[in-house]
C-alpha positions as CSV (number, residue, x, y, z in Angstrom):
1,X,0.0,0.0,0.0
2,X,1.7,3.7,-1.2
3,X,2.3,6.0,2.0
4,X,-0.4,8.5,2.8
5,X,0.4,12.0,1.0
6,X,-0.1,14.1,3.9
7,X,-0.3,11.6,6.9
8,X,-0.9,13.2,10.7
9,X,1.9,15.9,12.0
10,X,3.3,14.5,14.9
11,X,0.9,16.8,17.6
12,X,4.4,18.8,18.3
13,X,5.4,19.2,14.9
14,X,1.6,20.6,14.2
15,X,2.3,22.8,17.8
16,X,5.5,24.0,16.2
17,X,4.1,24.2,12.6
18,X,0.5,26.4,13.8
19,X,2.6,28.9,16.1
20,X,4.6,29.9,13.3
21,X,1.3,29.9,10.8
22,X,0.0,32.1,14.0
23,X,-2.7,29.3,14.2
24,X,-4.4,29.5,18.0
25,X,-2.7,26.2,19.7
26,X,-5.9,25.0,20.9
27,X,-6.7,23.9,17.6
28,X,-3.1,22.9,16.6
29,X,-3.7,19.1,17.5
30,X,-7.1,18.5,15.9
31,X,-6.6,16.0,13.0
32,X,-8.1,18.3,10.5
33,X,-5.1,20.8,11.7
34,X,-2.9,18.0,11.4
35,X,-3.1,16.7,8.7
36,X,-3.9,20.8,6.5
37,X,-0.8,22.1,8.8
38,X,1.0,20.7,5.5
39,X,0.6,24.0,4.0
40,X,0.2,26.2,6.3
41,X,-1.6,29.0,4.1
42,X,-4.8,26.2,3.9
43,X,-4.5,25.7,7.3
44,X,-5.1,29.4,8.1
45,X,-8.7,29.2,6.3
46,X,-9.4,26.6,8.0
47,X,-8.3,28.7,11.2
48,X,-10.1,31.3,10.4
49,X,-13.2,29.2,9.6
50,X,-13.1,27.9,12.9
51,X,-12.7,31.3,14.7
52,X,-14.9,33.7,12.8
53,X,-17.9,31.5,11.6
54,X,-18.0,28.3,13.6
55,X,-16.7,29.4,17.1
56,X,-17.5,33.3,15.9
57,X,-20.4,35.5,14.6
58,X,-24.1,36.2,15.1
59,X,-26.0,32.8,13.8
60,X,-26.7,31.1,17.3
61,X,-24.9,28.1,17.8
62,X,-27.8,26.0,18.0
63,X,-28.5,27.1,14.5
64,X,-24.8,26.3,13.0
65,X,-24.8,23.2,14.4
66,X,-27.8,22.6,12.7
67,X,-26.9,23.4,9.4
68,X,-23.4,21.8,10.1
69,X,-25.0,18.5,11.1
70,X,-26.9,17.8,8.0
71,X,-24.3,19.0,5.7
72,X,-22.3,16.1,7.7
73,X,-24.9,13.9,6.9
74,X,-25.6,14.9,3.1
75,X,-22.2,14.4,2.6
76,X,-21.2,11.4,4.8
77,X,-19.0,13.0,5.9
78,X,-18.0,11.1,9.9
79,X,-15.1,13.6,10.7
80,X,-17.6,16.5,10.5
81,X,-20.0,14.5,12.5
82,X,-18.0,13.5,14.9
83,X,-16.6,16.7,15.8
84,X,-20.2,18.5,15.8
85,X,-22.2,16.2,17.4
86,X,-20.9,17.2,21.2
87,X,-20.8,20.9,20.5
88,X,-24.7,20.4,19.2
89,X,-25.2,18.3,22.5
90,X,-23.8,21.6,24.5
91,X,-25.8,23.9,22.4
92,X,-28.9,22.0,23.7
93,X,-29.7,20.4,20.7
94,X,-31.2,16.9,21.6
95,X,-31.3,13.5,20.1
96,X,-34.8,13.9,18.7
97,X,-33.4,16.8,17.0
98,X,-30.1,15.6,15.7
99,X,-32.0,12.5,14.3
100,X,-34.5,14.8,12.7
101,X,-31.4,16.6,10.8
102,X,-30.8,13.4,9.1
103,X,-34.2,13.7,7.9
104,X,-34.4,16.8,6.7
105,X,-36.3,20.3,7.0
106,X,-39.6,18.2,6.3
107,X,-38.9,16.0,9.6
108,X,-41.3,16.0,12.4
109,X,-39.7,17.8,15.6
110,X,-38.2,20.9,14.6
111,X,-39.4,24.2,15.2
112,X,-39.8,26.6,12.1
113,X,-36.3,27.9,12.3
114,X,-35.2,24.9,12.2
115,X,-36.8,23.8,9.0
116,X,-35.6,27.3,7.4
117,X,-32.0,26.4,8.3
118,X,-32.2,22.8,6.7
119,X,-34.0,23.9,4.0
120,X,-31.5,26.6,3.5
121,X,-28.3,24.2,3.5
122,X,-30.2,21.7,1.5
123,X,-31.0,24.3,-1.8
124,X,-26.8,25.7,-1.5
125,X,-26.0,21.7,-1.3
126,X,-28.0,20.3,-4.4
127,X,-28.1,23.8,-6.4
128,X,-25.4,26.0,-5.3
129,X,-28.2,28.7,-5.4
130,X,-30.5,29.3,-3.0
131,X,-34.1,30.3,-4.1
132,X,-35.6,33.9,-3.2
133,X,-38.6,32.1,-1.3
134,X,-35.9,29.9,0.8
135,X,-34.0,32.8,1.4
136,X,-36.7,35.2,2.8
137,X,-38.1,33.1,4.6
138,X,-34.7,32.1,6.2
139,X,-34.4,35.9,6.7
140,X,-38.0,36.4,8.6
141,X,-36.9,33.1,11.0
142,X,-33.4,34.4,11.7
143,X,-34.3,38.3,11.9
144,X,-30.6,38.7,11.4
145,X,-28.7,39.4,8.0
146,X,-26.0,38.5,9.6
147,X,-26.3,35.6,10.9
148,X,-28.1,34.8,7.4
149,X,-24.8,35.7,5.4
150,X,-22.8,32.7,7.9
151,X,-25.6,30.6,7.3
152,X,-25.7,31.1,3.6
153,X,-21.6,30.7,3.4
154,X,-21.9,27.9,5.8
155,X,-22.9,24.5,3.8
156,X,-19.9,25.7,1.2
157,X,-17.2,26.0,3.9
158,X,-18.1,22.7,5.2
159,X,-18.6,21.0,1.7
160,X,-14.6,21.8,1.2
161,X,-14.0,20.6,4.8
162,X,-15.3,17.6,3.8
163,X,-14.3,17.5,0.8
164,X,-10.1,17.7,2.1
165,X,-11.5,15.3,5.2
166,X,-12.5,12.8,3.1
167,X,-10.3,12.5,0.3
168,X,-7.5,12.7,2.8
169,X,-9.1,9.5,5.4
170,X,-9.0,12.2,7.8
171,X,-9.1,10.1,11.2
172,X,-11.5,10.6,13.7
173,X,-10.1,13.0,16.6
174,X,-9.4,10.5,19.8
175,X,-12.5,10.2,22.2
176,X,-15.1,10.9,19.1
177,X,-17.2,8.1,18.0
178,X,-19.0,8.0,14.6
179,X,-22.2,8.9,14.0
180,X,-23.6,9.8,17.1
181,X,-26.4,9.4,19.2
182,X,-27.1,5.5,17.3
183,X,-24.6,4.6,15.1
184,X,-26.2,4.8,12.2
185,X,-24.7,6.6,9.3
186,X,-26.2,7.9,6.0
187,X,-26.9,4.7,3.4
């Protein structure tokens, strides 16, 4: 079997490699860091990702879990998953809820803005475009054209993350278990 192109930085090479990237340390040791810390330019977007639209910004966490979550799923994507799944748990999303993301914006259990947000990630994930009715009434749920600007750049950011996670066999982070609460992944 070839070698792995970019296989795991030891976690103090990636220590070493993010402080000079001036990459935050507490992220330096994630696998996704890891692994992008191979060019350190990529793994300042992904940084910057982390700070300003998944740990930053106005869309309420509960909400960009949401719309993280079921781009995860869409995608099959187990690293994203994995990672999200206890920061949706924190941001009192419950199990009901996180199995109704697999589901879709049509699934019994979420509130309205809920089904906006799913909807919302579903249109950018199948057509790129989101349609003006999906987008106003994503605006009138959120009440927030901020927090609708993350949302609509959201599903893209993640569809790269993915996209790198993936094609690399990005392994899970230690202590994270694949799709969480049942095991059950997409089909």
């Amino acid at each position: 079997m070839a070698e792995h192109p970019f296989p795991l930085l030891d976690p103090d090479a990636a220590r070493a490699a993010a402080a000079a990237a001036g990459i935050p340390e507490i992220i330096a040791t994630v696998n996704l860091l890891r692994t992008t810390l191979h060019q350190p330019n990529v793994a300042q977007v992904i940084a910057a990702i982390i700070d300003k639209i998944t740990l930053g910004g106005s869309l309420p966490v509960r909400l960009k879990e949401l719309a993280i979550l079921r781009v995860g799923w869409r995608l099959d994507a187990t690293y994203e998953w994995s990672s999200h799944y206890p920061i949706a748990v924190r941001a009192g999303i419950t199990d009901t809820e996180v199995l109704a993301v697999r589901e879709g914006p049509t699934a019994a259990g979420l509130d309205a803005t809920a089904r906006a947000v799913l909807a919302l990630v579903d249109e950018v994930l199948d057509d790129v475009a989101v349609t003006t009715a999906t987008l106003e009434d994503t605006r009138a749920a959120l009440g927030d054209d901020g927090a609708l600007m993350e949302l609509l750049v959201l599903p893209g950011l993640y569809r790269t993350l993915a996209t790198v996670l993936k094609t690399l066999s990005v392994p899970l982070d230690k202590g994270r278990t694949a799709w969480q609460p049942d095991g059950v992944g997409p089909d």
